[in-house]
C-alpha positions as CSV (number, residue, x, y, z in Angstrom):
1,X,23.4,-16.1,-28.6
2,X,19.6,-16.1,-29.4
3,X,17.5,-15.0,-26.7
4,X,15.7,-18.3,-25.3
5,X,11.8,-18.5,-25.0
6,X,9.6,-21.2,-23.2
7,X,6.7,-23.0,-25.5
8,X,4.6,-20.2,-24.7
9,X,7.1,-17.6,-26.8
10,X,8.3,-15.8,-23.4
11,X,11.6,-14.3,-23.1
12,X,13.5,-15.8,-20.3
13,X,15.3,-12.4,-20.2
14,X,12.5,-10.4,-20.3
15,X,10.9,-11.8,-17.6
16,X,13.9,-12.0,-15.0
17,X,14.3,-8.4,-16.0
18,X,10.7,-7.6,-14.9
19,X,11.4,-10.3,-12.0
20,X,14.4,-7.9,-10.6
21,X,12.6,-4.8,-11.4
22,X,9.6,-5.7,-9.0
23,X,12.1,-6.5,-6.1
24,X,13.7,-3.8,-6.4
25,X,10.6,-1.8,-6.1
26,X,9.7,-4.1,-3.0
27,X,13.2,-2.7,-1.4
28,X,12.2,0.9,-2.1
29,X,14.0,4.2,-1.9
30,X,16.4,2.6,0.3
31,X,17.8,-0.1,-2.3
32,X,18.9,-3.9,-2.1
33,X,22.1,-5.6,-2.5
34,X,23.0,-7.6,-4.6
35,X,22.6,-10.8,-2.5
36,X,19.8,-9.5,-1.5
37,X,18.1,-9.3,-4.7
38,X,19.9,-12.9,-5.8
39,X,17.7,-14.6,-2.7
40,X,14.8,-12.6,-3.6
41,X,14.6,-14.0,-7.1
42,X,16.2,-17.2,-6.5
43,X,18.8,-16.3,-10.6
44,X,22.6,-16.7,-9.6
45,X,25.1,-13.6,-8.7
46,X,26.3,-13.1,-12.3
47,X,23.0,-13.6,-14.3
48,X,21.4,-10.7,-11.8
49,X,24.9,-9.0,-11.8
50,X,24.6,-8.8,-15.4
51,X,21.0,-7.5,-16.1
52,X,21.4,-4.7,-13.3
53,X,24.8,-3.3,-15.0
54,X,22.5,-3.1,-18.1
55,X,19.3,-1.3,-16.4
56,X,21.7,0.6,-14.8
57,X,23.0,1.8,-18.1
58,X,19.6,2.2,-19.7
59,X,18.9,4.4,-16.9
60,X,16.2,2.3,-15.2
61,X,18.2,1.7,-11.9
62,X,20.7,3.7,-10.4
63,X,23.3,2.8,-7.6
64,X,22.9,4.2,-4.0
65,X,25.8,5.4,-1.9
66,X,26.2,2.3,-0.1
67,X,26.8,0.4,-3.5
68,X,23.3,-0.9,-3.5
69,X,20.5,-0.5,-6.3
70,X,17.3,1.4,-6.4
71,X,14.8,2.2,-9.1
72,X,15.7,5.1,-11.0
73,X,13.7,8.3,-11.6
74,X,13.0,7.5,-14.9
75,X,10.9,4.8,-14.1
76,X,8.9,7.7,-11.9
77,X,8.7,9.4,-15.2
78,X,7.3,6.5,-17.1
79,X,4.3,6.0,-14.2
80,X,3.3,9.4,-14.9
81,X,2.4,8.3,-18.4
82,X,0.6,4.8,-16.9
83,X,-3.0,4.4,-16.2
84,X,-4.1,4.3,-12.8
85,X,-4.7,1.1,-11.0
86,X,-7.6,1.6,-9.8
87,X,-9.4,3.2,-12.9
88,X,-12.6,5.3,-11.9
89,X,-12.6,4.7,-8.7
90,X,-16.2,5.3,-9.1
91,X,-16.9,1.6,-10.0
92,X,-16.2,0.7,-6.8
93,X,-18.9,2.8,-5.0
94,X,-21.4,-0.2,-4.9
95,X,-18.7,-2.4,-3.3
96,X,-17.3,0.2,-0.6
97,X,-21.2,1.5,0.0
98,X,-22.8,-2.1,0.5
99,X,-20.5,-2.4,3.5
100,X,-21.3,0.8,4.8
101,X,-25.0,-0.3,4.6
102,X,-24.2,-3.2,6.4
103,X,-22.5,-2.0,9.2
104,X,-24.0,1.6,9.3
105,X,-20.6,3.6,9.7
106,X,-18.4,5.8,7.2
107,X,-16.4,3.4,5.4
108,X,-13.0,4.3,3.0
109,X,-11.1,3.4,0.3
110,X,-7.5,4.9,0.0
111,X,-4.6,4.5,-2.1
112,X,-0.9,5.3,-1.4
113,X,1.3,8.0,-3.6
114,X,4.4,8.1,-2.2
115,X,4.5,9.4,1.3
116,X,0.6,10.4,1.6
117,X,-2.4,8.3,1.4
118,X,-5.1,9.9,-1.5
119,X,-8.6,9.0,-0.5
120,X,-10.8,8.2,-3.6
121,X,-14.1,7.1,-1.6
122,X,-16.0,7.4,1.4
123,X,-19.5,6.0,1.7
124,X,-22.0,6.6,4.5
125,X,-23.9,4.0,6.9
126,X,-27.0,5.1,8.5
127,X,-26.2,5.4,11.7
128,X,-26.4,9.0,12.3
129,X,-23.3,10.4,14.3
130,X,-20.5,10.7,12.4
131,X,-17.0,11.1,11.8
132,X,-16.4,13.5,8.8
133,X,-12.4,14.1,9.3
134,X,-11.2,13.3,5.6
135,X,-13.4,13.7,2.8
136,X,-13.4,12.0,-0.8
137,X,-10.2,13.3,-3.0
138,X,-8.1,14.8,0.3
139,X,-4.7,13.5,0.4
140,X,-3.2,13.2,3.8
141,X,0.5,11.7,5.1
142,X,0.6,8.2,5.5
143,X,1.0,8.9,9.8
144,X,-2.3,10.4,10.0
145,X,-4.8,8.3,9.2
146,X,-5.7,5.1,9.6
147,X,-5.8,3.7,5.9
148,X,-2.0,5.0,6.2
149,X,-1.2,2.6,8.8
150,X,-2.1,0.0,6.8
151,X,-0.3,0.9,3.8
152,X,2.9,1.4,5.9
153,X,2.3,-1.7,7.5
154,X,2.3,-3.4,3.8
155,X,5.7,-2.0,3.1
156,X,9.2,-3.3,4.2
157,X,10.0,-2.5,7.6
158,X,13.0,0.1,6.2
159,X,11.1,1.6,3.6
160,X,7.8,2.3,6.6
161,X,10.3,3.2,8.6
162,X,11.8,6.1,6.2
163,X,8.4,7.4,5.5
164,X,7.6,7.7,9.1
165,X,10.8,9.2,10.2
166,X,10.6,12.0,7.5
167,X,7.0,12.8,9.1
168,X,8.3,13.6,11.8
169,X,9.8,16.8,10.9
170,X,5.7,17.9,12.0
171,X,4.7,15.9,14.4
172,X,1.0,17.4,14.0
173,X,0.8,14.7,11.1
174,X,0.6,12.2,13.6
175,X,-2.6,13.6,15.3
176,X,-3.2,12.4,19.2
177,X,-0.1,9.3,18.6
178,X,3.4,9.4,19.0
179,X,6.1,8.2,16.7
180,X,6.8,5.0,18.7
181,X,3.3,4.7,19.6
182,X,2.8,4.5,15.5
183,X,5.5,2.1,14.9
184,X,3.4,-0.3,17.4
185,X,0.5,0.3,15.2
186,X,2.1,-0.7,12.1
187,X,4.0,-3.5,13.8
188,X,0.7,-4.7,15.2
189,X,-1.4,-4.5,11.4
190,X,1.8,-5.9,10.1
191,X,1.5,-9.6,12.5
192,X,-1.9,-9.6,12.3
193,X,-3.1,-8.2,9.0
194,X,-5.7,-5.7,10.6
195,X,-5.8,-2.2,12.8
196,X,-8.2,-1.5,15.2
197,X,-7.3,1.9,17.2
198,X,-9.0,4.8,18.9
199,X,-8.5,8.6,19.7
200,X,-5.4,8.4,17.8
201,X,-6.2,10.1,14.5
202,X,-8.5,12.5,16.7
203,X,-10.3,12.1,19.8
204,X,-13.3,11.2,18.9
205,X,-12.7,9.0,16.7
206,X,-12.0,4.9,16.1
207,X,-11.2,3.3,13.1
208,X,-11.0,-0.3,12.0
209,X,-8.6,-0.9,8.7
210,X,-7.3,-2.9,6.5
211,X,-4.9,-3.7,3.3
212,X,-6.5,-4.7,0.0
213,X,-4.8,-7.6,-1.0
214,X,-2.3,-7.3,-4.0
215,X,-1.4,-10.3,-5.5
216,X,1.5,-8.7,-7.5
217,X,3.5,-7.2,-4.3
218,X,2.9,-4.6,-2.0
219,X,-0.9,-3.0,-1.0
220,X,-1.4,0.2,-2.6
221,X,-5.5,0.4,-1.3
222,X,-6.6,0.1,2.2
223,X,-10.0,0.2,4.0
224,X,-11.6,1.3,7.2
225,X,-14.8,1.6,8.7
226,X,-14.7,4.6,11.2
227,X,-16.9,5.6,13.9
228,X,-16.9,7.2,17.3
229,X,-14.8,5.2,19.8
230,X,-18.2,4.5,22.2
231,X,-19.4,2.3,18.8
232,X,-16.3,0.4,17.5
233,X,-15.4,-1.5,20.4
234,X,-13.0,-4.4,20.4
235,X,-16.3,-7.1,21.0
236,X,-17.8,-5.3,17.9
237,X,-14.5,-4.5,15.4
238,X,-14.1,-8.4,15.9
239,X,-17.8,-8.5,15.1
240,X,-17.4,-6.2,11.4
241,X,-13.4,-7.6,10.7
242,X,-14.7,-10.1,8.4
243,X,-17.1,-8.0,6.2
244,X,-14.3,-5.5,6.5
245,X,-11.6,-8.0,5.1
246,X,-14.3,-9.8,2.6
247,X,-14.8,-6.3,1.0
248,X,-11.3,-5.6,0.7
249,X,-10.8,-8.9,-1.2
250,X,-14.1,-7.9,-3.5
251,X,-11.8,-4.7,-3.9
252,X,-8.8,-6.3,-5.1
253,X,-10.7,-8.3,-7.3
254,X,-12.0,-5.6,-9.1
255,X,-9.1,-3.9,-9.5
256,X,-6.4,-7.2,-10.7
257,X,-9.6,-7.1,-13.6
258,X,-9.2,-3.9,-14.2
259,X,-5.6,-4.4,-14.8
260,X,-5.5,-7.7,-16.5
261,X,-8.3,-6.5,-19.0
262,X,-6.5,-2.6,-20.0
Protein backbone atom coordinates (compact mmCIF):
# COMPACT_ATOMS: atom_id res chain seq x y z
CA UNK A 1 0.00 0.00 0.00
CA UNK A 2 1.29 3.52 -0.96
CA UNK A 3 2.58 5.44 1.84
CA UNK A 4 -0.11 8.14 2.67
CA UNK A 5 0.80 11.97 2.77
CA UNK A 6 -1.25 15.05 4.05
CA UNK A 7 -1.80 18.15 1.43
CA UNK A 8 1.38 19.40 2.55
CA UNK A 9 3.35 16.04 1.01
CA UNK A 10 4.21 14.68 4.64
CA UNK A 11 4.62 11.10 5.27
CA UNK A 12 2.24 9.91 7.92
CA UNK A 13 4.93 7.23 8.58
CA UNK A 14 7.67 9.26 8.64
CA UNK A 15 6.40 11.40 11.06
CA UNK A 16 4.98 8.89 13.73
CA UNK A 17 8.37 7.33 13.28
CA UNK A 18 10.09 10.64 14.39
CA UNK A 19 7.01 10.92 16.87
CA UNK A 20 8.08 7.48 18.72
CA UNK A 21 11.66 8.21 18.32
CA UNK A 22 11.46 11.55 20.40
CA UNK A 23 9.56 9.60 23.22
CA UNK A 24 11.66 7.25 23.47
CA UNK A 25 14.47 9.61 23.88
CA UNK A 26 12.12 11.48 26.62
CA UNK A 27 12.15 7.79 28.49
CA UNK A 28 16.02 7.63 28.38
CA UNK A 29 18.48 4.95 29.10
CA UNK A 30 15.97 3.29 31.07
CA UNK A 31 13.33 2.61 28.20
CA UNK A 32 9.44 2.69 27.82
CA UNK A 33 6.90 0.12 27.33
CA UNK A 34 4.99 -0.29 24.97
CA UNK A 35 1.80 1.18 26.59
CA UNK A 36 3.81 3.51 27.69
CA UNK A 37 4.92 4.85 24.49
CA UNK A 38 1.10 4.08 22.91
CA UNK A 39 -0.27 6.98 25.64
CA UNK A 40 2.67 9.01 24.89
CA UNK A 41 1.83 9.40 21.24
CA UNK A 42 -1.74 8.85 21.38
CA UNK A 43 -1.19 5.78 17.60
CA UNK A 44 -2.83 2.42 18.63
CA UNK A 45 -0.75 -0.86 20.09
CA UNK A 46 -0.17 -2.41 16.63
CA UNK A 47 0.65 0.69 14.52
CA UNK A 48 3.54 1.54 17.35
CA UNK A 49 4.09 -2.28 17.73
CA UNK A 50 4.75 -2.34 14.15
CA UNK A 51 7.22 0.70 13.49
CA UNK A 52 9.34 -0.35 16.77
CA UNK A 53 9.82 -4.13 15.41
CA UNK A 54 11.13 -2.22 12.30
CA UNK A 55 13.57 0.38 14.10
CA UNK A 56 14.52 -2.31 16.11
CA UNK A 57 15.67 -4.13 13.00
CA UNK A 58 17.24 -1.21 11.43
CA UNK A 59 19.18 -0.93 14.41
CA UNK A 60 17.82 2.39 15.73
CA UNK A 61 16.18 0.97 19.01
CA UNK A 62 17.17 -1.92 20.88
CA UNK A 63 15.15 -3.90 23.55
CA UNK A 64 16.08 -3.67 27.31
CA UNK A 65 16.00 -6.66 29.67
CA UNK A 66 12.74 -5.96 31.02
CA UNK A 67 11.27 -6.24 27.35
CA UNK A 68 11.07 -2.49 27.02
CA UNK A 69 12.65 -0.21 24.21
CA UNK A 70 15.45 2.28 24.31
CA UNK A 71 17.31 4.22 21.66
CA UNK A 72 20.05 2.32 20.27
CA UNK A 73 23.78 3.30 20.05
CA UNK A 74 23.68 3.92 16.69
CA UNK A 75 21.65 6.81 17.04
CA UNK A 76 24.72 7.95 19.57
CA UNK A 77 26.81 7.40 16.55
CA UNK A 78 24.73 9.46 14.21
CA UNK A 79 24.81 12.64 16.89
CA UNK A 80 28.45 12.60 16.60
CA UNK A 81 28.09 13.49 13.03
CA UNK A 82 25.13 16.32 13.90
CA UNK A 83 25.78 19.99 14.38
CA UNK A 84 25.58 21.27 17.71
CA UNK A 85 22.48 22.92 18.95
CA UNK A 86 23.74 25.67 20.12
CA UNK A 87 26.15 26.63 17.23
CA UNK A 88 29.02 29.16 18.41
CA UNK A 89 28.05 29.60 21.55
CA UNK A 90 29.72 32.82 21.12
CA UNK A 91 26.52 34.53 19.63
CA UNK A 92 25.11 34.30 22.63
CA UNK A 93 27.66 36.49 24.68
CA UNK A 94 25.57 39.72 24.23
CA UNK A 95 22.46 37.91 25.55
CA UNK A 96 24.15 35.99 28.67
CA UNK A 97 26.47 39.41 29.36
CA UNK A 98 23.48 42.00 29.24
CA UNK A 99 22.07 40.16 32.20
CA UNK A 100 25.24 40.12 33.94
CA UNK A 101 25.36 43.88 33.45
CA UNK A 102 22.14 44.15 34.81
CA UNK A 103 22.37 42.35 37.86
CA UNK A 104 26.19 42.76 38.41
CA UNK A 105 27.01 38.94 39.30
CA UNK A 106 28.75 36.02 37.20
CA UNK A 107 26.10 34.66 35.16
CA UNK A 108 26.20 31.05 33.03
CA UNK A 109 25.15 29.28 30.23
CA UNK A 110 25.55 25.37 30.32
CA UNK A 111 24.52 22.54 28.25
CA UNK A 112 24.02 18.88 29.20
CA UNK A 113 26.22 15.75 27.49
CA UNK A 114 25.16 12.89 29.02
CA UNK A 115 25.89 12.70 32.65
CA UNK A 116 28.00 16.10 32.97
CA UNK A 117 26.97 19.62 32.42
CA UNK A 118 29.69 21.46 29.67
CA UNK A 119 29.78 25.12 30.44
CA UNK A 120 30.07 27.28 27.10
CA UNK A 121 29.82 30.89 28.84
CA UNK A 122 30.29 32.79 31.76
CA UNK A 123 30.01 36.60 31.75
CA UNK A 124 30.97 39.04 34.52
CA UNK A 125 28.70 41.78 36.40
CA UNK A 126 30.52 44.49 38.09
CA UNK A 127 30.15 43.91 41.35
CA UNK A 128 33.52 43.08 42.45
CA UNK A 129 33.60 39.85 44.76
CA UNK A 130 33.30 36.99 42.95
CA UNK A 131 32.67 33.45 42.62
CA UNK A 132 35.13 31.98 39.97
CA UNK A 133 34.46 27.97 40.75
CA UNK A 134 33.83 26.83 36.94
CA UNK A 135 35.25 28.56 34.24
CA UNK A 136 34.08 28.78 30.40
CA UNK A 137 34.63 25.16 28.50
CA UNK A 138 34.97 23.05 32.09
CA UNK A 139 32.73 20.17 32.07
CA UNK A 140 31.51 19.10 35.44
CA UNK A 141 28.76 16.18 36.63
CA UNK A 142 25.40 17.14 36.55
CA UNK A 143 25.34 16.91 40.90
CA UNK A 144 27.83 19.58 41.22
CA UNK A 145 26.65 22.50 40.00
CA UNK A 146 23.82 24.35 39.92
CA UNK A 147 23.09 24.53 36.01
CA UNK A 148 23.13 20.58 36.67
CA UNK A 149 20.25 20.74 38.93
CA UNK A 150 18.31 22.17 36.53
CA UNK A 151 19.06 20.02 33.76
CA UNK A 152 18.24 17.00 35.94
CA UNK A 153 15.32 18.54 37.08
CA UNK A 154 14.20 18.82 33.14
CA UNK A 155 14.56 15.09 32.82
CA UNK A 156 12.13 12.20 33.86
CA UNK A 157 12.19 11.46 37.34
CA UNK A 158 13.92 7.73 36.41
CA UNK A 159 16.18 8.90 34.05
CA UNK A 160 17.49 12.05 37.03
CA UNK A 161 17.34 9.57 39.18
CA UNK A 162 19.90 7.16 37.30
CA UNK A 163 22.26 9.92 36.70
CA UNK A 164 22.35 10.88 40.29
CA UNK A 165 22.60 7.52 41.63
CA UNK A 166 25.66 6.66 39.37
CA UNK A 167 27.36 9.97 41.04
CA UNK A 168 27.27 8.65 43.82
CA UNK A 169 29.96 6.19 43.48
CA UNK A 170 32.16 9.87 44.61
CA UNK A 171 30.24 11.58 46.65
CA UNK A 172 32.81 14.71 46.32
CA UNK A 173 30.69 15.42 43.07
CA UNK A 174 28.10 16.57 45.12
CA UNK A 175 30.20 19.28 46.96
CA UNK A 176 28.69 20.57 50.57
CA UNK A 177 24.95 18.50 49.65
CA UNK A 178 23.95 15.12 50.11
CA UNK A 179 22.25 12.77 47.82
CA UNK A 180 18.80 13.19 49.34
CA UNK A 181 19.38 16.72 50.06
CA UNK A 182 19.93 16.91 45.93
CA UNK A 183 16.94 14.99 45.11
CA UNK A 184 14.98 17.85 47.14
CA UNK A 185 16.67 20.31 44.94
CA UNK A 186 15.71 18.86 41.81
CA UNK A 187 12.25 17.96 43.05
CA UNK A 188 11.89 21.60 44.18
CA UNK A 189 13.22 23.27 40.39
CA UNK A 190 11.18 20.51 39.03
CA UNK A 191 7.45 22.03 40.79
CA UNK A 192 8.49 25.27 40.55
CA UNK A 193 10.64 25.73 37.44
CA UNK A 194 13.54 27.67 39.25
CA UNK A 195 16.54 26.84 41.95
CA UNK A 196 17.70 29.07 44.36
CA UNK A 197 20.36 27.44 46.83
CA UNK A 198 23.35 28.33 48.95
CA UNK A 199 26.69 26.81 50.34
CA UNK A 200 25.81 23.68 48.50
CA UNK A 201 28.13 23.73 45.42
CA UNK A 202 30.73 25.34 47.89
CA UNK A 203 30.58 27.44 50.83
CA UNK A 204 30.71 30.54 49.69
CA UNK A 205 28.72 30.37 47.20
CA UNK A 206 24.76 30.93 46.09
CA UNK A 207 23.41 30.37 42.91
CA UNK A 208 20.05 31.15 41.26
CA UNK A 209 19.17 28.82 38.05
CA UNK A 210 17.17 28.01 35.62
CA UNK A 211 16.13 25.74 32.36
CA UNK A 212 16.13 27.30 28.91
CA UNK A 213 12.99 26.45 27.59
CA UNK A 214 12.98 23.72 24.69
CA UNK A 215 10.03 23.59 22.88
CA UNK A 216 10.92 20.27 21.19
CA UNK A 217 11.24 18.14 24.66
CA UNK A 218 13.63 18.17 27.26
CA UNK A 219 16.13 21.39 28.33
CA UNK A 220 19.56 20.70 27.25
CA UNK A 221 20.82 24.69 28.48
CA UNK A 222 20.44 26.10 31.84
CA UNK A 223 21.32 29.40 33.48
CA UNK A 224 22.36 30.93 36.75
CA UNK A 225 23.47 33.92 38.12
CA UNK A 226 25.88 33.14 41.05
CA UNK A 227 27.21 35.21 43.81
CA UNK A 228 28.25 35.03 47.41
CA UNK A 229 25.42 33.82 49.69
CA UNK A 230 25.45 37.37 51.83
CA UNK A 231 24.14 38.92 48.13
CA UNK A 232 21.60 36.45 46.66
CA UNK A 233 19.21 36.36 49.26
CA UNK A 234 15.74 34.92 48.94
CA UNK A 235 14.13 38.89 48.93
CA UNK A 236 16.63 39.56 46.12
CA UNK A 237 16.70 36.04 43.93
CA UNK A 238 12.85 36.80 43.82
CA UNK A 239 13.98 40.32 42.86
CA UNK A 240 16.51 38.99 39.60
CA UNK A 241 14.14 35.54 38.85
CA UNK A 242 12.45 37.34 36.16
CA UNK A 243 15.45 38.80 34.16
CA UNK A 244 16.92 35.41 34.93
CA UNK A 245 13.90 33.48 33.25
CA UNK A 246 13.34 36.44 30.49
CA UNK A 247 17.03 35.74 29.38
CA UNK A 248 16.71 32.17 29.35
CA UNK A 249 13.65 32.46 26.96
CA UNK A 250 15.92 35.17 24.68
CA UNK A 251 18.24 31.97 24.85
CA UNK A 252 16.00 29.52 23.59
CA UNK A 253 14.94 31.77 20.97
CA UNK A 254 18.16 32.09 19.61
CA UNK A 255 18.95 28.71 19.57
CA UNK A 256 15.11 27.04 18.01
CA UNK A 257 16.59 29.88 15.02
CA UNK A 258 19.62 28.45 14.88
CA UNK A 259 18.12 25.19 14.36
CA UNK A 260 15.15 25.87 12.17
CA UNK A 261 17.46 27.99 9.78
CA UNK A 262 20.75 25.09 9.48
Amino acid sequence: MAEQEDKAGKSQVVERTCLILRELGRFGPGGARLIDLTERTKLSRPTVHRMLSTLVAEQFVERTRDRGYRLSSQIYELGLNAPSPVGDPARLRPIVQALADDCGDTVYLAMRTGDFSHYLLRCEGAYPIRTHVVSANQTLSLVSTHCGRSLLASLSEDESEQIISRAQTDKRLFGEAEPDGLRDEVEAIRKHGFGWARDVTFIGVAGLTVPVPNPRGSSFLAMSISTIPQRLTKERAEKILPSLRATALRISEAVSGQSGAS
